[in-house]
C-alpha positions, -999 to 999 in steps of 0.1 A, spaced: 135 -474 -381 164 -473 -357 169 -435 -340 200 -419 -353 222 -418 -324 231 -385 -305 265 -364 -311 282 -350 -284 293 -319 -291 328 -304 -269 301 -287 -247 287 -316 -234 320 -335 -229 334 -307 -210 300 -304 -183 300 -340 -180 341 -341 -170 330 -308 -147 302 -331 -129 327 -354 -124 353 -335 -105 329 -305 -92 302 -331 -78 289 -326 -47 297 -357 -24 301 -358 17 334 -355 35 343 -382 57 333 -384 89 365 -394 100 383 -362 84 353 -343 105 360 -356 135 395 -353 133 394 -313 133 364 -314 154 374 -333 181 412 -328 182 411 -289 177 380 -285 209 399 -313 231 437 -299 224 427 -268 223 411 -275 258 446 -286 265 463 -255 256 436 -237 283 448 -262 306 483 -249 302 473 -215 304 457 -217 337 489 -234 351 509 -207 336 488 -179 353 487 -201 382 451 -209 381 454 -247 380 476 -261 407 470 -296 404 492 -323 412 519 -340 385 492 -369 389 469 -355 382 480 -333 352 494 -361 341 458 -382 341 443 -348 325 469 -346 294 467 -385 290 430 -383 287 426 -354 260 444 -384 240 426 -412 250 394 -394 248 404 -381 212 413 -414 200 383 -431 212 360 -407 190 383 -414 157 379 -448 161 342 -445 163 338 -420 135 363 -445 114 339 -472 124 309 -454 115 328 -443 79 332 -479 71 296 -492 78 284 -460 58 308 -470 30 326 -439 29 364 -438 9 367 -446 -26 333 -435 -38 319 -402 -44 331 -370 -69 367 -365 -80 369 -335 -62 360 -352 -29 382 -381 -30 414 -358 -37 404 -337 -16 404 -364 12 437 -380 2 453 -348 5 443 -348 40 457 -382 47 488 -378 32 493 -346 56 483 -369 82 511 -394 72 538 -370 68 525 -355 102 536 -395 117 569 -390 106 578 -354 118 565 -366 152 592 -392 155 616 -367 142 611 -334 165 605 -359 194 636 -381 188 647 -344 183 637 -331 213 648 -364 237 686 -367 223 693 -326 229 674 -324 262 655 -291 244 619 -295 250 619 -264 226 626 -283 196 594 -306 202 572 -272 198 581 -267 160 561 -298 156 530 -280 157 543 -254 136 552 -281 108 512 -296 116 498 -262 108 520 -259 77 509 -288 62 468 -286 72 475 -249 54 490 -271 23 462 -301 26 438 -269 30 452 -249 -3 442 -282 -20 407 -282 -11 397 -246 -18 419 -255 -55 392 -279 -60 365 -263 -46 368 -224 -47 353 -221 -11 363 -189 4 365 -204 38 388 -234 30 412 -204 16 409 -186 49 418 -213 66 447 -224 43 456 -189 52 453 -189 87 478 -221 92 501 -206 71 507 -174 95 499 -199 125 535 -219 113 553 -191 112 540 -178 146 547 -207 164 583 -210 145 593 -176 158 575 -178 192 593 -212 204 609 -197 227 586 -171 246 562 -203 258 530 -180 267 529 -161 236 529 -200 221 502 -211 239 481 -182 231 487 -187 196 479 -221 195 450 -219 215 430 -193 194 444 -214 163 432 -251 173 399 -235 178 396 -212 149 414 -233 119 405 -272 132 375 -271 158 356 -245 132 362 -260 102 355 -296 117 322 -286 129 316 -275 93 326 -307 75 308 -324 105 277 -310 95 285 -320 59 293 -352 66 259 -355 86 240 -334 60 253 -354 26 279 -334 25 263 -305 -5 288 -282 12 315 -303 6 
């Protein structure tokens, strides 16, 4: 006698749409890397600049100009690997709702972070005012606060908020400090190390983990 098949009732609909979107699921490595990496080596940078402010670091123009160049290349070197890895792991399209959103709101902030680079540096060239290249970070921290408001949407973690919070009031700092260059530096500094090389290392050890944190 065939078994009478099973009802679902609205409760069951609604915890199998919340498994869905509330799944656990690791971040990419690539998005892990990308605040690891570029908030410990450009924050370096920013030290860098502080020494030469304070007149610790007398280098040569070659020299700082090898230094500056390599933060880049050296950044760069470590996306590409952590892209390569994500591909051979499979990472992108799979995984819960919640993670995959959360990840594309990350790269759009990236792409939109493209375009205001050629802006404020185009900017920056045709007025001869290096100042105007500095709100670039400013607008960067913006939208990481925006990319970062999406995530702790999605995921209620208290940290994500704090950090959505933190680049908020980092924009405006570095908007207001623009001209007063050491204050600027400081600000950056503490921020590139507190709201991208701290939360990297946490969605690096998600990403190496399986990602239950994420």
């Amino acid at each position: 006698m065939p078994t009478k098949p099973r009802l679902h009732s609205p409760e069951d609909d609604l915890a199998f749409m919340r498994s869905i979107v509330e799944g656990g699921g690791r971040p990419p490595m690539t998005l892990a890397v990308c605040y690891l990496a570029g908030g410990l080596l450009y924050g370096l940078q920013c030290l860098f600049h502080l020494g030469q402010v304070f007149g610790v670091i007398r280098w040569p123009d070659l020299a700082n100009l090898i230094f500056v160049v390599g933060i880049t290349a050296t950044f760069l070197a470590i996306l590409t690997w952590a892209i390569l890895r994500d591909r051979k792991a499979g990472a992108g399209n799979r995984g819960p709702l919640a993670a995959r959103v959360t990840s594309a709101a990350f790269s759009a902030s990236g792409m939109a972070n493209s375009a205001v680079v050629i802006v404020f540096a185009v900017g920056a060239w045709r007025d001869q005012d290096f100042a105007i290249w500095l709100y670039y970070a400013a607008i960067v921290f913006a939208l990481q606060a925006a990319a970062w408001f999406v995530a702790w949407t999605l995921k209620k973690k208290a940290w994500m908020l704090a950090v959505s919070i933190g680049g908020w009031i980092t924009a405006v700092a570095l908007g207001v400090l623009v001209r007063q260059p050491l204050a600027y530096l400081g600000v950056c500094t503490v921020a590139l190390f507190l709201l991208f090389a701290l939360p990297g290392l946490i969605l690096f050890r998600d990403a190496r983990a399986g990602g239950k944190g994420f």
